[in-house]
C-alpha positions in Angstrom: -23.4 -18.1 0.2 -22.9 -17.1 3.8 -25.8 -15.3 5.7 -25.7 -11.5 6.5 -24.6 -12.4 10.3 -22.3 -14.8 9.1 -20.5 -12.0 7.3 -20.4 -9.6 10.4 -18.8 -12.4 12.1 -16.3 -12.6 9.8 -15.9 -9.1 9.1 -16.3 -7.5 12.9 -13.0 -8.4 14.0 -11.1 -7.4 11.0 -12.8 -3.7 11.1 -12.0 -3.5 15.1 -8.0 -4.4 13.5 -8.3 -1.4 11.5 -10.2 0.9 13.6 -6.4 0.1 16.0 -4.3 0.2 13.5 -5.8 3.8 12.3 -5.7 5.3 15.9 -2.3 4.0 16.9 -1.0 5.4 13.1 -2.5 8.7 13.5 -1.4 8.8 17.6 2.3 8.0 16.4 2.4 10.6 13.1 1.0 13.5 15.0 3.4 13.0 18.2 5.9 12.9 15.5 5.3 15.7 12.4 2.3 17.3 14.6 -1.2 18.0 13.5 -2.0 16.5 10.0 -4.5 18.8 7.4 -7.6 16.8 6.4 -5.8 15.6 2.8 -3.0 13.9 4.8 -5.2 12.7 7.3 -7.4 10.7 4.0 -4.3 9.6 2.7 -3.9 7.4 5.9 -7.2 6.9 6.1 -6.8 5.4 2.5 -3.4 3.8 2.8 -4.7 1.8 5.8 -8.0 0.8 4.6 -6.7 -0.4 0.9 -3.2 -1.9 2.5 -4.9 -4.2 5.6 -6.8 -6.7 3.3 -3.7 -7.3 1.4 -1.6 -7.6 4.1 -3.8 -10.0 5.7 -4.6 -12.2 2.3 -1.1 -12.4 1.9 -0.3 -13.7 5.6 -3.3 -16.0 5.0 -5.5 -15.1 7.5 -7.9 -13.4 5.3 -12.0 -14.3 6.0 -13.8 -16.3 3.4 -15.9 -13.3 2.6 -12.8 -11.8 1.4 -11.5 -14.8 -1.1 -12.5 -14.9 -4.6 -15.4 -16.9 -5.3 
């Protein structure tokens, strides 16, 4: 079992990933469609945060605190 900082370690750079990924996706959908209503704007949200960790299991790059134990 890896320690609490161990785990932020692992975890920091993935979140900082995501944290990207969501600005850049909103910057590019509202320069295209416009302003998105707060129901679109989850749906992103939610897209994002479910689809990155199995995008990045599946390219192997995935940290240890995400594998199955």
């Amino acid at each position: 079992m890896t320690s609490t900082v161990g785990r932020l370690r692992q975890l920091a750079p993935h979140w900082a990933v995501i944290l990207v990924v969501l600005f850049v996706s909103f910057t590019l959908i509202e320069s295209i469609v416009g302003p998105l209503e707060l129901w679109q704007s989850l749906i992103v949200v939610a897209v994002i945060a479910f689809g990155y960790p199995t995008v990045v299991r599946s390219l192997g790059v995935a940290p240890d605190v995400w594998t199955d134990e």
